[in-house]
C-alpha positions as CSV (number, residue, x, y, z in Angstrom):
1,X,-23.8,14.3,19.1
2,X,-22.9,14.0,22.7
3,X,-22.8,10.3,22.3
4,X,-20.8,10.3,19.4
5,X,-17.9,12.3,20.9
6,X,-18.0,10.0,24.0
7,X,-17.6,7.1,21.9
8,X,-14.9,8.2,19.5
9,X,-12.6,9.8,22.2
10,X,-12.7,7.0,23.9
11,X,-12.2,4.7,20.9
12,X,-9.5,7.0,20.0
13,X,-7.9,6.8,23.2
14,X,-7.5,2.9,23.1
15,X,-6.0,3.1,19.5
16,X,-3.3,5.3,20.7
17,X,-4.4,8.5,19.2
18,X,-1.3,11.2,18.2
19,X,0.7,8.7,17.1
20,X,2.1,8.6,14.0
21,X,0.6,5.5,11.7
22,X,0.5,4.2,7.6
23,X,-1.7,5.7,5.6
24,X,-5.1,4.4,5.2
25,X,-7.6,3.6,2.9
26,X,-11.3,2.8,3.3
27,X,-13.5,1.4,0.8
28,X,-16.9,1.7,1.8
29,X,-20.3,1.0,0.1
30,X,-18.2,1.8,-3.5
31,X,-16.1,4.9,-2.3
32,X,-12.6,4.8,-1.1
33,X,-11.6,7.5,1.9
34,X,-7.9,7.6,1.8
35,X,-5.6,9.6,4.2
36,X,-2.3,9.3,1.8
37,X,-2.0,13.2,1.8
38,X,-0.5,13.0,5.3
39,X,-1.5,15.6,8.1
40,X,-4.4,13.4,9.5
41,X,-5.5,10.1,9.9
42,X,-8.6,8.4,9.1
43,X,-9.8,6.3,12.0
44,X,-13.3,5.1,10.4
45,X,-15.3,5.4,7.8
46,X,-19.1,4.1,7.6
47,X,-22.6,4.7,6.4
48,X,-24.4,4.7,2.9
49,X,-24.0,8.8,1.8
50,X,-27.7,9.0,2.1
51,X,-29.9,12.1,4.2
52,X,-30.6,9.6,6.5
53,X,-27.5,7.4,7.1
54,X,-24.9,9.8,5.6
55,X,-21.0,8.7,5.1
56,X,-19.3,9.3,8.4
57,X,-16.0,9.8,8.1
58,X,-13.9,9.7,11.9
59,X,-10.6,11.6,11.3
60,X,-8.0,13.3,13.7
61,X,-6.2,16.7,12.6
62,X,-2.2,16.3,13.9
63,X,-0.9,19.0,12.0
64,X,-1.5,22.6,11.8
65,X,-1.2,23.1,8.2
66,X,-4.1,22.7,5.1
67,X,-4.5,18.5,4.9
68,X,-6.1,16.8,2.4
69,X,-8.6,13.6,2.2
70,X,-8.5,11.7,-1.5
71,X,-12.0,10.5,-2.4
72,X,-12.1,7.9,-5.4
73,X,-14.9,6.5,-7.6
74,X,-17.6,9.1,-7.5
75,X,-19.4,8.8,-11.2
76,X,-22.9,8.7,-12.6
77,X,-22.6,4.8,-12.8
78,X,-22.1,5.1,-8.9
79,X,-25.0,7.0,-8.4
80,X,-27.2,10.1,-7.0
81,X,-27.9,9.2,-3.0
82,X,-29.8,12.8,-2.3
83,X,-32.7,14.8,-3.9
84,X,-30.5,16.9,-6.7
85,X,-31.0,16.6,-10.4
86,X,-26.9,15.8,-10.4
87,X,-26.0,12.5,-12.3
88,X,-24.0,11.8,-9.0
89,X,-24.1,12.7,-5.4
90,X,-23.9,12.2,-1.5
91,X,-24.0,13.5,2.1
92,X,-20.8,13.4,4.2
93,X,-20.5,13.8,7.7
94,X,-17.2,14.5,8.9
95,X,-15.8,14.3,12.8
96,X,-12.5,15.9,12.9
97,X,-10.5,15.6,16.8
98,X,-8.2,18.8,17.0
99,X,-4.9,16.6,18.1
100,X,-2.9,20.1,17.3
101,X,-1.8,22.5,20.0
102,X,-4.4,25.4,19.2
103,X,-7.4,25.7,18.9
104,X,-9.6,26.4,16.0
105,X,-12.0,29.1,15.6
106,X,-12.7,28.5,12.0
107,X,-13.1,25.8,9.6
108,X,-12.1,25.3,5.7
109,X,-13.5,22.6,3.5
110,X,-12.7,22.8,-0.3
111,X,-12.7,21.0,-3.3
112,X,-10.1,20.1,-5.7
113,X,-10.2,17.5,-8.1
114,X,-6.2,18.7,-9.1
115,X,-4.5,19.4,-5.9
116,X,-3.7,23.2,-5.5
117,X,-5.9,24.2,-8.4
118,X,-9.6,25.3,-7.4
119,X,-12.5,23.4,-8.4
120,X,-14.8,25.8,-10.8
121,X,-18.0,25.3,-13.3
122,X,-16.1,23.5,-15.8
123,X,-15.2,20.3,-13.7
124,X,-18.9,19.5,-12.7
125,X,-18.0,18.9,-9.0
126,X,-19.2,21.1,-6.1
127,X,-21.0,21.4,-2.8
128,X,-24.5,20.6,-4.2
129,X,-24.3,23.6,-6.4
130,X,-28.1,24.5,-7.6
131,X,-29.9,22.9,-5.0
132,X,-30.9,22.6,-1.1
133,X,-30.1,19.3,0.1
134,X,-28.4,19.0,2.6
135,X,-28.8,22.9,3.5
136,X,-28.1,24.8,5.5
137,X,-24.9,22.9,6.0
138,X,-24.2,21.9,9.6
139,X,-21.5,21.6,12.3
140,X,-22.0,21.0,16.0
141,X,-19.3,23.5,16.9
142,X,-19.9,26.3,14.5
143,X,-22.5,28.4,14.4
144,X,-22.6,30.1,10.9
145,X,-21.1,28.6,7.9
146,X,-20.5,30.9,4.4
147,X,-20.4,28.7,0.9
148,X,-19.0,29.9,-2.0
149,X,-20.0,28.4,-5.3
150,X,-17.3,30.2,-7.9
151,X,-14.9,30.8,-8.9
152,X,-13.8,27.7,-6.4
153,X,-16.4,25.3,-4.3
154,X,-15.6,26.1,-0.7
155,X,-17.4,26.4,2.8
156,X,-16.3,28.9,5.8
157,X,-17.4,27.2,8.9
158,X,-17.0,30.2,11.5
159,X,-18.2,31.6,14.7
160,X,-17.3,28.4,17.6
161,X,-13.9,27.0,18.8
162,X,-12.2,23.4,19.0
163,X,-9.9,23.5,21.5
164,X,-7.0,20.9,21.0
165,X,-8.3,17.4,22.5
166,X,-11.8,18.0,21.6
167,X,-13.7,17.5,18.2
168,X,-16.3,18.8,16.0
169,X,-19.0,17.7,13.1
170,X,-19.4,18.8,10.2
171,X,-21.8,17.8,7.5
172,X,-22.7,18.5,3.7
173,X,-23.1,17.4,0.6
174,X,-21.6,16.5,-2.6
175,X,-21.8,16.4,-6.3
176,X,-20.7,15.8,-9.5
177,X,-22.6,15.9,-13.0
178,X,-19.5,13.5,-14.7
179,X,-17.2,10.5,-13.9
180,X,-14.2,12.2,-11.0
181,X,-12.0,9.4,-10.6
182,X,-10.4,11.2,-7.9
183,X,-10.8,14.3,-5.7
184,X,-9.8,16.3,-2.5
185,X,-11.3,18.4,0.2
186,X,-9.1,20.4,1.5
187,X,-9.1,21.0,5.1
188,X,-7.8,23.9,7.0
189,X,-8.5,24.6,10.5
190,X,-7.5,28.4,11.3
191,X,-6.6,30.4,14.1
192,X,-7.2,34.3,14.5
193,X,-3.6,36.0,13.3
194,X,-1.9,37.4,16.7
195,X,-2.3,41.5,16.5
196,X,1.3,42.9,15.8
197,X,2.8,44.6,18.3
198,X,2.3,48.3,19.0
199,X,5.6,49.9,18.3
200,X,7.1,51.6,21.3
201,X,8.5,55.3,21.2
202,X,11.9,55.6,22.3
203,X,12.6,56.4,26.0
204,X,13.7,60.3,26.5
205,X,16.6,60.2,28.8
Protein backbone atom coordinates (compact mmCIF):
# COMPACT_ATOMS: atom_id res chain seq x y z
CA UNK A 1 0.00 0.00 0.00
CA UNK A 2 2.98 2.15 0.44
CA UNK A 3 3.35 2.21 -3.33
CA UNK A 4 -0.04 2.94 -4.00
CA UNK A 5 -0.18 6.17 -1.83
CA UNK A 6 3.17 7.35 -3.46
CA UNK A 7 1.75 6.96 -6.79
CA UNK A 8 -1.69 8.58 -6.30
CA UNK A 9 -0.39 11.62 -4.25
CA UNK A 10 1.72 12.33 -6.66
CA UNK A 11 -0.73 11.76 -9.51
CA UNK A 12 -3.03 13.84 -7.57
CA UNK A 13 -0.64 16.55 -7.18
CA UNK A 14 -0.06 16.97 -11.06
CA UNK A 15 -3.95 17.04 -11.66
CA UNK A 16 -4.27 19.87 -9.44
CA UNK A 17 -5.89 18.18 -6.53
CA UNK A 18 -8.52 20.57 -4.28
CA UNK A 19 -9.76 22.11 -7.04
CA UNK A 20 -13.09 22.28 -7.82
CA UNK A 21 -13.98 20.13 -11.26
CA UNK A 22 -17.35 18.52 -13.40
CA UNK A 23 -18.66 15.78 -12.23
CA UNK A 24 -17.43 12.47 -13.38
CA UNK A 25 -18.45 9.30 -14.52
CA UNK A 26 -16.55 6.08 -15.13
CA UNK A 27 -17.69 3.17 -16.92
CA UNK A 28 -15.62 0.36 -16.23
CA UNK A 29 -15.79 -3.41 -17.11
CA UNK A 30 -19.97 -2.79 -17.21
CA UNK A 31 -20.28 -0.48 -14.01
CA UNK A 32 -20.54 3.19 -13.99
CA UNK A 33 -18.75 5.13 -10.76
CA UNK A 34 -20.17 8.54 -10.89
CA UNK A 35 -19.26 11.48 -8.56
CA UNK A 36 -22.59 13.65 -9.46
CA UNK A 37 -23.53 13.83 -5.65
CA UNK A 38 -20.84 16.46 -5.15
CA UNK A 39 -18.50 16.56 -1.99
CA UNK A 40 -15.77 14.44 -3.78
CA UNK A 41 -14.22 13.67 -6.87
CA UNK A 42 -13.47 10.56 -8.52
CA UNK A 43 -9.96 10.56 -9.98
CA UNK A 44 -9.87 6.82 -11.31
CA UNK A 45 -11.51 3.94 -11.47
CA UNK A 46 -10.02 0.38 -12.59
CA UNK A 47 -9.97 -3.32 -12.10
CA UNK A 48 -12.45 -6.26 -12.70
CA UNK A 49 -14.46 -6.44 -8.99
CA UNK A 50 -12.82 -9.75 -8.55
CA UNK A 51 -10.77 -11.15 -4.96
CA UNK A 52 -7.97 -10.91 -6.88
CA UNK A 53 -8.11 -7.70 -9.12
CA UNK A 54 -10.84 -5.96 -7.16
CA UNK A 55 -12.51 -2.49 -8.47
CA UNK A 56 -10.30 0.32 -7.36
CA UNK A 57 -11.97 3.27 -7.01
CA UNK A 58 -9.21 6.63 -6.41
CA UNK A 59 -11.43 9.38 -4.86
CA UNK A 60 -10.57 12.61 -2.80
CA UNK A 61 -12.92 13.80 0.19
CA UNK A 62 -13.22 18.01 -0.12
CA UNK A 63 -15.90 18.43 2.08
CA UNK A 64 -16.63 17.67 5.53
CA UNK A 65 -20.14 16.55 5.35
CA UNK A 66 -21.74 12.69 4.45
CA UNK A 67 -20.89 12.42 0.33
CA UNK A 68 -22.24 10.10 -1.83
CA UNK A 69 -20.78 7.80 -4.86
CA UNK A 70 -23.77 6.60 -7.49
CA UNK A 71 -23.06 3.05 -8.72
CA UNK A 72 -25.19 1.90 -11.88
CA UNK A 73 -25.82 -1.44 -13.52
CA UNK A 74 -25.30 -3.99 -10.89
CA UNK A 75 -27.95 -7.08 -11.82
CA UNK A 76 -27.90 -10.76 -12.11
CA UNK A 77 -27.32 -10.42 -15.96
CA UNK A 78 -24.07 -8.56 -14.84
CA UNK A 79 -22.95 -11.17 -12.80
CA UNK A 80 -21.50 -12.70 -9.35
CA UNK A 81 -17.46 -11.94 -9.37
CA UNK A 82 -16.87 -13.53 -5.67
CA UNK A 83 -17.69 -16.85 -3.92
CA UNK A 84 -21.37 -15.97 -2.49
CA UNK A 85 -24.54 -17.75 -3.58
CA UNK A 86 -25.87 -13.90 -4.49
CA UNK A 87 -27.25 -13.68 -8.20
CA UNK A 88 -24.81 -10.57 -8.29
CA UNK A 89 -21.81 -9.35 -6.64
CA UNK A 90 -18.19 -7.76 -6.34
CA UNK A 91 -15.17 -6.57 -4.35
CA UNK A 92 -14.42 -2.80 -4.12
CA UNK A 93 -11.47 -1.25 -2.98
CA UNK A 94 -11.75 2.32 -2.23
CA UNK A 95 -8.65 5.01 -1.67
CA UNK A 96 -10.19 8.04 -0.20
CA UNK A 97 -7.29 11.38 0.22
CA UNK A 98 -8.65 13.46 3.19
CA UNK A 99 -8.43 16.97 1.13
CA UNK A 100 -10.64 18.42 4.30
CA UNK A 101 -9.12 20.41 7.19
CA UNK A 102 -9.48 17.57 9.97
CA UNK A 103 -8.68 14.69 10.30
CA UNK A 104 -10.64 11.55 10.47
CA UNK A 105 -10.70 9.09 13.19
CA UNK A 106 -13.53 7.11 11.93
CA UNK A 107 -15.02 5.93 8.75
CA UNK A 108 -18.81 5.40 7.46
CA UNK A 109 -19.71 3.43 4.44
CA UNK A 110 -23.50 2.69 3.79
CA UNK A 111 -25.84 1.63 1.40
CA UNK A 112 -28.73 3.22 -0.07
CA UNK A 113 -30.40 2.34 -3.12
CA UNK A 114 -32.95 5.60 -2.29
CA UNK A 115 -30.89 8.38 -1.08
CA UNK A 116 -31.54 9.11 2.65
CA UNK A 117 -33.60 5.98 3.19
CA UNK A 118 -31.54 2.90 4.59
CA UNK A 119 -30.97 -0.05 2.65
CA UNK A 120 -32.84 -3.24 4.63
CA UNK A 121 -33.79 -7.06 3.80
CA UNK A 122 -36.42 -6.19 1.41
CA UNK A 123 -34.18 -4.45 -1.34
CA UNK A 124 -31.72 -7.51 -1.70
CA UNK A 125 -28.60 -5.32 -1.63
CA UNK A 126 -25.96 -5.43 1.22
CA UNK A 127 -22.34 -5.85 2.24
CA UNK A 128 -22.15 -9.58 1.31
CA UNK A 129 -24.81 -10.33 3.86
CA UNK A 130 -24.75 -14.33 4.66
CA UNK A 131 -21.35 -14.95 3.73
CA UNK A 132 -17.44 -14.49 4.27
CA UNK A 133 -15.95 -13.15 1.25
CA UNK A 134 -14.26 -10.67 1.35
CA UNK A 135 -14.05 -10.75 5.42
CA UNK A 136 -12.94 -9.51 7.67
CA UNK A 137 -13.24 -6.27 5.75
CA UNK A 138 -10.07 -4.26 5.42
CA UNK A 139 -8.56 -0.72 5.57
CA UNK A 140 -4.88 0.25 5.83
CA UNK A 141 -5.59 2.99 8.31
CA UNK A 142 -8.13 1.47 10.55
CA UNK A 143 -7.70 -1.13 12.74
CA UNK A 144 -11.25 -2.53 13.69
CA UNK A 145 -14.17 -2.22 11.49
CA UNK A 146 -18.05 -3.01 13.03
CA UNK A 147 -20.72 -4.16 10.16
CA UNK A 148 -24.19 -3.96 10.69
CA UNK A 149 -26.44 -6.11 8.52
CA UNK A 150 -30.25 -4.61 9.66
CA UNK A 151 -32.08 -2.79 9.91
CA UNK A 152 -29.60 -0.70 7.37
CA UNK A 153 -26.27 -2.30 5.58
CA UNK A 154 -23.42 -0.21 7.05
CA UNK A 155 -19.63 -0.59 8.15
CA UNK A 156 -17.91 1.44 11.12
CA UNK A 157 -14.26 1.61 10.17
CA UNK A 158 -12.73 2.84 13.68
CA UNK A 159 -9.72 2.89 15.70
CA UNK A 160 -6.75 4.95 13.18
CA UNK A 161 -6.62 8.60 11.94
CA UNK A 162 -6.32 10.30 8.37
CA UNK A 163 -4.88 13.39 8.84
CA UNK A 164 -5.95 16.01 6.10
CA UNK A 165 -3.34 15.52 3.02
CA UNK A 166 -2.99 11.83 3.60
CA UNK A 167 -5.29 8.88 2.43
CA UNK A 168 -6.59 5.57 3.40
CA UNK A 169 -7.95 2.10 1.86
CA UNK A 170 -10.66 0.55 2.37
CA UNK A 171 -11.97 -2.64 0.87
CA UNK A 172 -15.29 -4.88 0.84
CA UNK A 173 -17.70 -6.41 -0.81
CA UNK A 174 -20.93 -6.11 -2.42
CA UNK A 175 -24.20 -7.75 -3.32
CA UNK A 176 -27.41 -7.89 -4.56
CA UNK A 177 -29.86 -10.96 -5.10
CA UNK A 178 -32.03 -8.57 -7.95
CA UNK A 179 -31.51 -6.04 -10.82
CA UNK A 180 -30.43 -2.26 -8.71
CA UNK A 181 -30.28 0.03 -11.53
CA UNK A 182 -28.81 2.45 -9.24
CA UNK A 183 -27.30 2.83 -5.72
CA UNK A 184 -25.18 4.84 -3.16
CA UNK A 185 -22.57 4.35 -0.49
CA UNK A 186 -22.65 6.83 1.66
CA UNK A 187 -19.55 8.19 2.98
CA UNK A 188 -18.88 9.98 6.11
CA UNK A 189 -15.62 10.55 7.60
CA UNK A 190 -16.10 11.67 11.45
CA UNK A 191 -14.32 13.48 13.90
CA UNK A 192 -14.56 12.96 17.80
CA UNK A 193 -17.30 15.78 19.13
CA UNK A 194 -15.16 18.56 21.08
CA UNK A 195 -16.07 17.98 25.08
CA UNK A 196 -18.31 20.96 26.16
CA UNK A 197 -16.91 23.24 28.22
CA UNK A 198 -16.94 22.91 32.02
CA UNK A 199 -19.08 25.68 33.29
CA UNK A 200 -17.27 28.13 35.52
CA UNK A 201 -18.63 29.20 39.03
CA UNK A 202 -18.94 32.81 39.41
CA UNK A 203 -16.09 34.80 40.85
CA UNK A 204 -16.81 35.83 44.81
CA UNK A 205 -15.82 39.41 45.06
Amino acid sequence: MNAMRLIVLAATALLGAGHDVAAAAFEVDGLIFSDEEGGFQILSVSGHGTLEDPFVVVEEIIDNRPAALVIRGLSPAWGNRIPTNHPAGFVLRKVVINRTDLTWDTYDQELQIERGIPSDIYDGLSFGQASDAGRPFRSDRFAQNTTEDEPRDFINFHDGEVPPGDLVMFEFVITATSSVEQFYIVQDPNRPIAALPVARRPRKV
